[in-house]
py3Dmol code that shows the C-alpha trace and the ligand (Angstrom):
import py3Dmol

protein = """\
ATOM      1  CA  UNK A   1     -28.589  58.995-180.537  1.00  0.00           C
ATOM      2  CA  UNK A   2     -29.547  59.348-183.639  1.00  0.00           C
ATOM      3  CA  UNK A   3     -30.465  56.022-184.977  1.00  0.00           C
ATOM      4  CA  UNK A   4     -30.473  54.883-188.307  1.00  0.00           C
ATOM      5  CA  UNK A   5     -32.496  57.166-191.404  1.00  0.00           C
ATOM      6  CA  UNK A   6     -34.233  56.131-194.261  1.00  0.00           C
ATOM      7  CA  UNK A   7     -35.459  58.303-196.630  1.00  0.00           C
ATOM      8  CA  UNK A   8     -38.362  57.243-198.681  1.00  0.00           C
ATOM      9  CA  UNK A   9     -40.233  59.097-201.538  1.00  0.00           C
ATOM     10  CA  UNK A  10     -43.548  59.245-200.257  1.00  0.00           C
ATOM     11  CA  UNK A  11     -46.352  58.556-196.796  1.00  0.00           C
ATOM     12  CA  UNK A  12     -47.186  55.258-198.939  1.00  0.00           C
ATOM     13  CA  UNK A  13     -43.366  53.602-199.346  1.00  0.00           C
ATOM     14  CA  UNK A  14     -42.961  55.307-195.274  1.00  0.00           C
ATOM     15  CA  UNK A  15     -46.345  52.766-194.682  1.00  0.00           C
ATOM     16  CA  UNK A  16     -44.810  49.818-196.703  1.00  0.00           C
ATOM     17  CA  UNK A  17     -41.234  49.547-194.860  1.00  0.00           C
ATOM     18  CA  UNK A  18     -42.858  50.068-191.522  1.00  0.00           C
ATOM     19  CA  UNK A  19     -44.854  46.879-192.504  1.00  0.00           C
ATOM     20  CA  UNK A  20     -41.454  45.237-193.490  1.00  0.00           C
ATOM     21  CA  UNK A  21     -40.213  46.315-190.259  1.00  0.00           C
ATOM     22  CA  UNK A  22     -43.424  45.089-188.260  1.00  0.00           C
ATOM     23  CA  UNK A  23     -43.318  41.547-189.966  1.00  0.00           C
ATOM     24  CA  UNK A  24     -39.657  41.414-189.780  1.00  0.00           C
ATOM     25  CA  UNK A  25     -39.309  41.791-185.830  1.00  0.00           C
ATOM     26  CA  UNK A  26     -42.922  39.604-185.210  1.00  0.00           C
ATOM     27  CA  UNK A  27     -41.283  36.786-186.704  1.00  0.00           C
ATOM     28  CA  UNK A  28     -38.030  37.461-184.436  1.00  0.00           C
ATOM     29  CA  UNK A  29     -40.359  37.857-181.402  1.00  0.00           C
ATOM     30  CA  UNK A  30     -42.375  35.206-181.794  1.00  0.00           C
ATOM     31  CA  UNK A  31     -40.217  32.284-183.647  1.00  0.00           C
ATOM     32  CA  UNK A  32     -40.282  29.622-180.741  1.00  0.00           C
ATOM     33  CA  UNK A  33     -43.565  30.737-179.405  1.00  0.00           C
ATOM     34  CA  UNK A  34     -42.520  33.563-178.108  1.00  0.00           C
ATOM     35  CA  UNK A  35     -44.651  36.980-177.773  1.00  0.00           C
ATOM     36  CA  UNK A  36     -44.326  39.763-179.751  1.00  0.00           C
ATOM     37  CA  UNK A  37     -45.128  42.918-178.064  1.00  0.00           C
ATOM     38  CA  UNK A  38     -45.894  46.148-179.707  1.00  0.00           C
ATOM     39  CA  UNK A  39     -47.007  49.908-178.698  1.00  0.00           C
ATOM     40  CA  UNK A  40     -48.807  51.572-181.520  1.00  0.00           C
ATOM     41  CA  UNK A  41     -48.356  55.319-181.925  1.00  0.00           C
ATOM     42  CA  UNK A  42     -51.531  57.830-182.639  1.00  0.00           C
ATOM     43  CA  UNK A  43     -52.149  60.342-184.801  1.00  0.00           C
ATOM     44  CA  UNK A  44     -52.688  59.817-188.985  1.00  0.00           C
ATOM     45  CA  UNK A  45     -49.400  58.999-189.896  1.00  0.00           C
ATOM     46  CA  UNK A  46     -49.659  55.572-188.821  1.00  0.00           C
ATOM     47  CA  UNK A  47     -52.745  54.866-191.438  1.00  0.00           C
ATOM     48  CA  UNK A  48     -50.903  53.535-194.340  1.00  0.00           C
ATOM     49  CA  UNK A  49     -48.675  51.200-191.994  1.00  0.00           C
ATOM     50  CA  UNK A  50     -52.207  49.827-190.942  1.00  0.00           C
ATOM     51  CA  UNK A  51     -53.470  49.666-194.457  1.00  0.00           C
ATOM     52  CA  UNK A  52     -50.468  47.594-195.344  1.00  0.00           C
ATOM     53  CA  UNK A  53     -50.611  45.142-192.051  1.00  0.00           C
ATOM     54  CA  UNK A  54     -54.525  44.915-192.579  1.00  0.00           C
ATOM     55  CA  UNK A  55     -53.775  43.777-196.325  1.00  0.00           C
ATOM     56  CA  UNK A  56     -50.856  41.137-195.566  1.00  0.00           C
ATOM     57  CA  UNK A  57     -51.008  37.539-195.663  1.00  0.00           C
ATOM     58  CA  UNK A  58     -52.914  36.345-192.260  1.00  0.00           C
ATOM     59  CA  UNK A  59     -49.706  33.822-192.126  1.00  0.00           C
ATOM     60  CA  UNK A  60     -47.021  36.532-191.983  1.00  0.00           C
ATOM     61  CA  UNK A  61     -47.739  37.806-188.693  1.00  0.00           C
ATOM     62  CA  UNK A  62     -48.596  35.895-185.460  1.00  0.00           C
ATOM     63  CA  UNK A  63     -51.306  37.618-184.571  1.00  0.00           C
ATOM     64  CA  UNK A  64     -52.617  34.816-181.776  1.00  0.00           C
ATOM     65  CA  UNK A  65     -48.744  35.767-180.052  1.00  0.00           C
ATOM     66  CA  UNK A  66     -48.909  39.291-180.457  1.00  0.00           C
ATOM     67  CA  UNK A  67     -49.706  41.518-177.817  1.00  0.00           C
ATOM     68  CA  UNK A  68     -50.989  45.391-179.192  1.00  0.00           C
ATOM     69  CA  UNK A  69     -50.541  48.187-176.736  1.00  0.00           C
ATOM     70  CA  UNK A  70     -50.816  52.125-177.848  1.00  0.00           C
ATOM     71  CA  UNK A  71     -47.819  54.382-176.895  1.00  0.00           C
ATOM     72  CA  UNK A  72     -50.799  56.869-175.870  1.00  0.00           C
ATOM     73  CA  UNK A  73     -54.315  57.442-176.158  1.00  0.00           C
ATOM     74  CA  UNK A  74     -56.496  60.772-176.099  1.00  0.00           C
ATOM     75  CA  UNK A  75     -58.767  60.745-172.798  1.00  0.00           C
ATOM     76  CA  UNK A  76     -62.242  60.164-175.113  1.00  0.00           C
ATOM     77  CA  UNK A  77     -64.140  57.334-175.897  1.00  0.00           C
ATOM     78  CA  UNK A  78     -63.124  54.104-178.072  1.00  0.00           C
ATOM     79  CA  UNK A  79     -65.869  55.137-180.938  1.00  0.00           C
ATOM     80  CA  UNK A  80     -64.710  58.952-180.565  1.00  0.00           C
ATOM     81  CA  UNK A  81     -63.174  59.998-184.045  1.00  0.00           C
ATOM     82  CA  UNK A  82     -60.429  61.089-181.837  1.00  0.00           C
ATOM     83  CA  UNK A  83     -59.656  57.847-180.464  1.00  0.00           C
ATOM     84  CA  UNK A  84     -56.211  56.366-181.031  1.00  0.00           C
ATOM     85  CA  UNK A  85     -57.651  53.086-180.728  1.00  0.00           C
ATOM     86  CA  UNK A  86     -60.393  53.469-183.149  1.00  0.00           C
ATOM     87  CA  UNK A  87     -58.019  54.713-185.738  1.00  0.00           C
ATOM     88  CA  UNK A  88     -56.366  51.522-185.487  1.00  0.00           C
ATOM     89  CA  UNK A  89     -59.733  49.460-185.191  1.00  0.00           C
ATOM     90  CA  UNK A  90     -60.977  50.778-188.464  1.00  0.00           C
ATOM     91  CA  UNK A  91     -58.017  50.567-190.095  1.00  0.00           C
ATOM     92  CA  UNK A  92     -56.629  47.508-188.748  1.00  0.00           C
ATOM     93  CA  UNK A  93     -57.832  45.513-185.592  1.00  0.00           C
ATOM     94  CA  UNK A  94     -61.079  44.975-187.560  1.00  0.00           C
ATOM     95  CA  UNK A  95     -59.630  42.769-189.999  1.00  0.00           C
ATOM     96  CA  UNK A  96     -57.813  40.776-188.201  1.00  0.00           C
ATOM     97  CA  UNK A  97     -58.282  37.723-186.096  1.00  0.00           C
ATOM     98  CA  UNK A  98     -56.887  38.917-183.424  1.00  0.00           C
ATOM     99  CA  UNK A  99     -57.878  37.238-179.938  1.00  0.00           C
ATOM    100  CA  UNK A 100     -59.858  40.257-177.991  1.00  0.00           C
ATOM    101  CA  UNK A 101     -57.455  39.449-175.078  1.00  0.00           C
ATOM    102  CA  UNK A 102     -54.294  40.509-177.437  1.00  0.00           C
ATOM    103  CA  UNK A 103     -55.601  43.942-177.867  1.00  0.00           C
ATOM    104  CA  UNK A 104     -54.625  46.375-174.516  1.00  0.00           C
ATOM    105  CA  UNK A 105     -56.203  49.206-175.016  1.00  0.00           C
ATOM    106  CA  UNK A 106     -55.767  53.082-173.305  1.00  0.00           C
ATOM    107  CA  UNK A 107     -58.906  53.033-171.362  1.00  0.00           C
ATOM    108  CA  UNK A 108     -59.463  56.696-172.614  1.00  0.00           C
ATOM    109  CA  UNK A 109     -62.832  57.197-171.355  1.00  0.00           C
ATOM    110  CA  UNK A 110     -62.204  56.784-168.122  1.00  0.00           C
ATOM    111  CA  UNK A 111     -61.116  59.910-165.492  1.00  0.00           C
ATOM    112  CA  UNK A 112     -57.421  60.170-166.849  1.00  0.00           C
ATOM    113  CA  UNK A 113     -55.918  59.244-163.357  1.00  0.00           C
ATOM    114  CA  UNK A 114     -58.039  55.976-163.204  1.00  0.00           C
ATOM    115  CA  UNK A 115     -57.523  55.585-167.195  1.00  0.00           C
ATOM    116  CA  UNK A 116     -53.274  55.914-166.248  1.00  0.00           C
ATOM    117  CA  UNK A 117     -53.584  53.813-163.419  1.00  0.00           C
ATOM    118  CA  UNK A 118     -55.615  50.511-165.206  1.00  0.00           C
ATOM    119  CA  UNK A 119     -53.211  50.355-167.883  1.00  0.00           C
ATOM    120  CA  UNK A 120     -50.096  50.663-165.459  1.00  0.00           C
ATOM    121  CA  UNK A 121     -51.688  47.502-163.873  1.00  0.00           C
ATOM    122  CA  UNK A 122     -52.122  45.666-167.738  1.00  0.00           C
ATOM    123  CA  UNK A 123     -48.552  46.460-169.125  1.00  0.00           C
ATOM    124  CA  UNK A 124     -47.675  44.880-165.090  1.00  0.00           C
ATOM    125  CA  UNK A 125     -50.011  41.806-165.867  1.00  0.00           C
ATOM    126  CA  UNK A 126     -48.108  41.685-169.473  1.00  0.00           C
ATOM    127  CA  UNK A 127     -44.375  42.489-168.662  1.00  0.00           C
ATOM    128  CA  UNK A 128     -44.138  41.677-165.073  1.00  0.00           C
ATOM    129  CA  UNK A 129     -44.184  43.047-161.744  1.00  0.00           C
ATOM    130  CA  UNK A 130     -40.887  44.235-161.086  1.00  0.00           C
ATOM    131  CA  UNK A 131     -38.563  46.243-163.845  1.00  0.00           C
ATOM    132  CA  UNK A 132     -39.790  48.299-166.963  1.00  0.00           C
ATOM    133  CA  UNK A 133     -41.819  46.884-169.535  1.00  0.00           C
ATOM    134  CA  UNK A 134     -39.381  46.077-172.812  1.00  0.00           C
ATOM    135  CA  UNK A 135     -41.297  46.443-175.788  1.00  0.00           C
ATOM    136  CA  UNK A 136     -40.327  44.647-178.640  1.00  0.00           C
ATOM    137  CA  UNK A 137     -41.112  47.440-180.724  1.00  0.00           C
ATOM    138  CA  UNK A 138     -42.559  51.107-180.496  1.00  0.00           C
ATOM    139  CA  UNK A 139     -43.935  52.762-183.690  1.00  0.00           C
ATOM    140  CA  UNK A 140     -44.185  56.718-182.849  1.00  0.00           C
ATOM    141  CA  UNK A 141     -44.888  60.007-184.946  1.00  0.00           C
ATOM    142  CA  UNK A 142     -43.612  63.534-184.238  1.00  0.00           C
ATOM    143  CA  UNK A 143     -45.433  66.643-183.664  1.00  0.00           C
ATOM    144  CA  UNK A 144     -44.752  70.115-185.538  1.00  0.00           C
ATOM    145  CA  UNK A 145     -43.596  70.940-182.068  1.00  0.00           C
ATOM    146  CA  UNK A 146     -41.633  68.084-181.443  1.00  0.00           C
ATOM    147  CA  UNK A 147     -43.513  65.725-178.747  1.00  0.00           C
ATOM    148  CA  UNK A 148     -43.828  62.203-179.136  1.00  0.00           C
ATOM    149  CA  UNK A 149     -46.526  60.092-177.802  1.00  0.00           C
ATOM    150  CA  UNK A 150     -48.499  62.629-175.407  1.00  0.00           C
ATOM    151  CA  UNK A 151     -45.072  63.742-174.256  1.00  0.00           C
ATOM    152  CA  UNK A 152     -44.990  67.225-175.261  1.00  0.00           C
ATOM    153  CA  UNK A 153     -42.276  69.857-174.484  1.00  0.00           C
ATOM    154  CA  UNK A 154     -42.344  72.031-171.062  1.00  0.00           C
ATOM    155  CA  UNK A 155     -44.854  69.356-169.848  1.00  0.00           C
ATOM    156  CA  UNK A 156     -43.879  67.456-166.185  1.00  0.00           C
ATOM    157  CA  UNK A 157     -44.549  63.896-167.705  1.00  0.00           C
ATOM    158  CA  UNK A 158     -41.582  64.436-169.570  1.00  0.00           C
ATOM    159  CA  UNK A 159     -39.572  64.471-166.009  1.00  0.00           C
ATOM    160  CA  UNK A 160     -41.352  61.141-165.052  1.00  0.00           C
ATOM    161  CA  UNK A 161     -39.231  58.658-163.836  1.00  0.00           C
ATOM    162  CA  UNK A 162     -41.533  55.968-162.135  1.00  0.00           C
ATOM    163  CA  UNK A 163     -44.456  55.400-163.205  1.00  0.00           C
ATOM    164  CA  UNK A 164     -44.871  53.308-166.585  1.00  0.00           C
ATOM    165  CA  UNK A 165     -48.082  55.283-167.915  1.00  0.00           C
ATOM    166  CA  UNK A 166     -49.430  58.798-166.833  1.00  0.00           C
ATOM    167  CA  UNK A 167     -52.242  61.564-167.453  1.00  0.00           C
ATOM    168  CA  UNK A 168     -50.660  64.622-169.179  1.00  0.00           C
ATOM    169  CA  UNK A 169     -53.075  68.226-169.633  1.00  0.00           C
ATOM    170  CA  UNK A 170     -52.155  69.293-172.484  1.00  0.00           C
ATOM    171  CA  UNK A 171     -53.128  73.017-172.618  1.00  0.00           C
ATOM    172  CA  UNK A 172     -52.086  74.262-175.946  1.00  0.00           C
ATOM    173  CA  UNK A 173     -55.037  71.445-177.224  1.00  0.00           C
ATOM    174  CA  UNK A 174     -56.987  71.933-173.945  1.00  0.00           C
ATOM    175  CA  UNK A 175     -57.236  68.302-173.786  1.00  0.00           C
ATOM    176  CA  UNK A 176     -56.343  65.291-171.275  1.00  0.00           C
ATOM    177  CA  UNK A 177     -54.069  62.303-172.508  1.00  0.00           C
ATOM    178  CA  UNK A 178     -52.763  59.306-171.530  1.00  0.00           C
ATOM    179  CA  UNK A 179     -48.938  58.355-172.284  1.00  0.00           C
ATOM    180  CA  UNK A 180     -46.389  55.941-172.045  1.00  0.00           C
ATOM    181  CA  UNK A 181     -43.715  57.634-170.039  1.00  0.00           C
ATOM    182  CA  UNK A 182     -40.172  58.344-171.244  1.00  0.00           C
ATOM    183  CA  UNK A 183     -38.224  55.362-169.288  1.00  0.00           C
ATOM    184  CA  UNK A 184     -40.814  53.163-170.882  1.00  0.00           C
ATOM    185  CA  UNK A 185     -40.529  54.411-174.472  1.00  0.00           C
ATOM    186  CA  UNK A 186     -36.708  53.874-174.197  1.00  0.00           C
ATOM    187  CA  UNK A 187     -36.609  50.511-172.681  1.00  0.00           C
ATOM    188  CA  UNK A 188     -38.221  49.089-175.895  1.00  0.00           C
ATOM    189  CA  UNK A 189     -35.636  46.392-178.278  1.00  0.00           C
ATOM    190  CA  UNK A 190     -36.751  48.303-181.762  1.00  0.00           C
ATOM    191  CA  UNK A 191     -38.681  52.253-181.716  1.00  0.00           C
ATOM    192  CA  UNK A 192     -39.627  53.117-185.396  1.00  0.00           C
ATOM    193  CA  UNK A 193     -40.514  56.965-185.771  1.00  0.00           C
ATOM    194  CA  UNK A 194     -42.599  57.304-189.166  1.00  0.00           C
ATOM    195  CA  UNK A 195     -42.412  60.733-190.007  1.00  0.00           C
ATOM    196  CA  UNK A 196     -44.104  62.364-193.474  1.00  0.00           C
ATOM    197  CA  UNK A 197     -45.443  65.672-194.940  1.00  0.00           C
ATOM    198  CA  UNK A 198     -44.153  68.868-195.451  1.00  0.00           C
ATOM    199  CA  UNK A 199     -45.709  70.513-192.322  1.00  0.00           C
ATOM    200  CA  UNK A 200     -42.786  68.284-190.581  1.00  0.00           C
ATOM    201  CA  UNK A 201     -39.671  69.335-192.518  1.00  0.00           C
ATOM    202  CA  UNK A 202     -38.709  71.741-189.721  1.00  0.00           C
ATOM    203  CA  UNK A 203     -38.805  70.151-186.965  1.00  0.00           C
ATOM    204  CA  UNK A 204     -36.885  67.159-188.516  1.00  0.00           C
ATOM    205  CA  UNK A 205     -34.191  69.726-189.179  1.00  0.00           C
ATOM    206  CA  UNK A 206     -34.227  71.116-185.976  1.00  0.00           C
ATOM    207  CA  UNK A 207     -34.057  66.892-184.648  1.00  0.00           C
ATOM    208  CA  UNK A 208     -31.728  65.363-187.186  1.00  0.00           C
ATOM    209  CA  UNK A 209     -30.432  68.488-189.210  1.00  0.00           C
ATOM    210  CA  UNK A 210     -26.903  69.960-189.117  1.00  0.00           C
ATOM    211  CA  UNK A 211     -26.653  72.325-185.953  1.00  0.00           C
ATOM    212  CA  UNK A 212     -30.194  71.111-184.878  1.00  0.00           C
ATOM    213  CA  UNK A 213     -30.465  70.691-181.125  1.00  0.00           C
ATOM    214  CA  UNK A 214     -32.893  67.556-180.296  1.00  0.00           C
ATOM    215  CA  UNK A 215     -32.387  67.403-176.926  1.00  0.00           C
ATOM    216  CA  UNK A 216     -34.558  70.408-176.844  1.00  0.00           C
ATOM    217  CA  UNK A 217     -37.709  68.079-177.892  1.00  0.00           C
ATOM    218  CA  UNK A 218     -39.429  64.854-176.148  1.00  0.00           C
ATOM    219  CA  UNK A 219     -38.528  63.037-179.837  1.00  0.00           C
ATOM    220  CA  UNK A 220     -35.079  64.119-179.273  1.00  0.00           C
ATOM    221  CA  UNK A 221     -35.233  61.883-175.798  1.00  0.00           C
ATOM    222  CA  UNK A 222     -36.280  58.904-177.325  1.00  0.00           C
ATOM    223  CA  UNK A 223     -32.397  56.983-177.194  1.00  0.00           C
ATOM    224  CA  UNK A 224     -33.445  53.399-176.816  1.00  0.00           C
ATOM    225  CA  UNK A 225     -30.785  52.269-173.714  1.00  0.00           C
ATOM    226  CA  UNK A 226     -30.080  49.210-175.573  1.00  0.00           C
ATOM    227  CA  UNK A 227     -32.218  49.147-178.802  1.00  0.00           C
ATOM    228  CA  UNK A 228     -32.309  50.221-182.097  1.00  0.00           C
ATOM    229  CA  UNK A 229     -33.542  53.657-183.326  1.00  0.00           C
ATOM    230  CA  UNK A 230     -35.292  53.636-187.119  1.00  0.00           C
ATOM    231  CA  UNK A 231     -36.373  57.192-188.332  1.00  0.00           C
ATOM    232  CA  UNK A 232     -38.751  56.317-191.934  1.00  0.00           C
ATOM    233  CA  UNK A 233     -38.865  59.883-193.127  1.00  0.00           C
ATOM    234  CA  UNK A 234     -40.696  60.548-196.609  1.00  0.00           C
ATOM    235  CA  UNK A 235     -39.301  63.597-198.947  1.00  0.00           C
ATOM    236  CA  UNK A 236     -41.497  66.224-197.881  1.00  0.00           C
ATOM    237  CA  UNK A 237     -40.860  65.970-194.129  1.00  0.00           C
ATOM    238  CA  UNK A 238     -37.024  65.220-195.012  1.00  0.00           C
ATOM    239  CA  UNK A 239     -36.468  68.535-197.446  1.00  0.00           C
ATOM    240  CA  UNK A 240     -34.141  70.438-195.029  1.00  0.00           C
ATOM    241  CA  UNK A 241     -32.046  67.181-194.206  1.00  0.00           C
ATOM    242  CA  UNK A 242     -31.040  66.237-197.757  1.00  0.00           C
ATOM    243  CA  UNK A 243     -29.739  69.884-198.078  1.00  0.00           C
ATOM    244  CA  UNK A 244     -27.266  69.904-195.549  1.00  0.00           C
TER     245      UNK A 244
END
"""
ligand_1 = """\
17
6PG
C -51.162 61.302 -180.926
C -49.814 60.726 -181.235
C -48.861 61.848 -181.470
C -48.613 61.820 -182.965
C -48.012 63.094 -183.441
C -47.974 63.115 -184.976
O -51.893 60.718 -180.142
O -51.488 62.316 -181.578
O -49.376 59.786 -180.488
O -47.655 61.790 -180.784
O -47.773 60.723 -183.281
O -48.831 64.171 -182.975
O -49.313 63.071 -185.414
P -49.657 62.918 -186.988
O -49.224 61.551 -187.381
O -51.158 63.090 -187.042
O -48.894 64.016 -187.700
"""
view = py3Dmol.view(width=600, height=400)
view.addModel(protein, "pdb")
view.setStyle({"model": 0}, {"cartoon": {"style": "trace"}})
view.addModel(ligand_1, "xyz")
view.setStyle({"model": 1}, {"stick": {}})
view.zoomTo()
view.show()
């Protein structure tokens, strides 16, 4: 599946229609009190999405219905520069009134096993016992190499079919992190992939180019069963695509 692709000129127009997006499908979620439920991706690309969101009016979004989950988290501590969550605290969680209880975070600093296993039991508290959780939206990134989340290629937790959440060892950055697992990620209603920078022009052509395989790469698994698939891909990260 490829979804639908949106070319935009630059990181800070890829951060401003993610916003759109965000407020656009809160205000779906929650009109009639109902919950909006998001998994926030890692890395830097995400910053200027958080900028924006941290800047809009407090009315736009729902904040005291919306439920923020991370699509994965590096196994460190929440005030460790590496931390998924921080990024998103500094950037974002800190300016909001957000109630504490809205914000689920990756418990990163715990053994990865235990870490896996206490958020498996919060997105069961949130989404239910039985079935997969069904985000209403995921906002991920792509690697040079292709993974997604902390689903990187030739890794097991790629071949996870059960479990909701799961440690992954991730030898190339000799580092343990915790992931949403692939059912998961594709169960979602919306997944938003923000992708910029020219260090990711090749592996967009290799995921949405002509004669490009995807399947190959965990970002080329992500085929929402029965949502909708949004790549926001800036000119620099999109040079090989506009080429043919
Ligand atoms: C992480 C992310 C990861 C990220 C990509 C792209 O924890 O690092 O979840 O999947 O989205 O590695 O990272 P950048 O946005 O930094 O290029």
């Amino acid at each position: 599946m490829r979804g639908d692709i949106f070319y935009l000129p630059d990181a800070e127009a890829v951060g401003l229609r993610a916003a759109s997006i965000f407020i656009d499908r809160s205000k779906i979620a929650t009109t009639a009190g109902g919950r909006f439920r998001v998994a926030l991706s890692g890395g830097t690309t995400p910053s200027k999405l958080f900028k924006q969101l941290g800047a809009v009016v407090a009315g736009d979004i729902r904040w005291d219905l919306t439920d923020i989950f991370w699509a994965d988290e590096r196994c460190v501590s929440p005030d460790h520069e590496e931390s998924n969550y921080k990024g998103a605290y500094d950037m974002l969680l800190s300016r909001l009134d957000i109630p504490p209880a809205n914000v689920h975070r990756i418990r990163g600093e715990m053994p990865p096993e235990e870490g896996a296993r206490e958020y498996e039991k919060e997105l069961r508290r949130c989404f239910g016992e039985q079935g997969l959780p069904a985000f209403d939206l995921v906002i991920l990134g792509v690697g040079e190499d292709g993974h997604t989340a902390s689903l990187f290629p030739e890794v097991l937790s790629l071949a996870e079919s059960k479990r909701l959440a799961m440690p992954v060892y991730v030898g190339r950055l000799k580092s343990w992190r915790i992931t949403l697992t692939l059912p998961v990620l594709n169960n979602s209603s919306d997944i938003l992939f923000l992708v910029t920078g020219p260090k990711k022009a090749h592996i967009m052509k290799e995921l949405l180019g002509k004669g490009g395989d995807g399947r190959k790469y965990p970002a080329g698994m992500i085929k929402p069963a029965r949502g909708n698939l949004t790549w926001l891909v800036d000119d620099e990260a999109s040079f090989f695509l506009k080429r043919g």
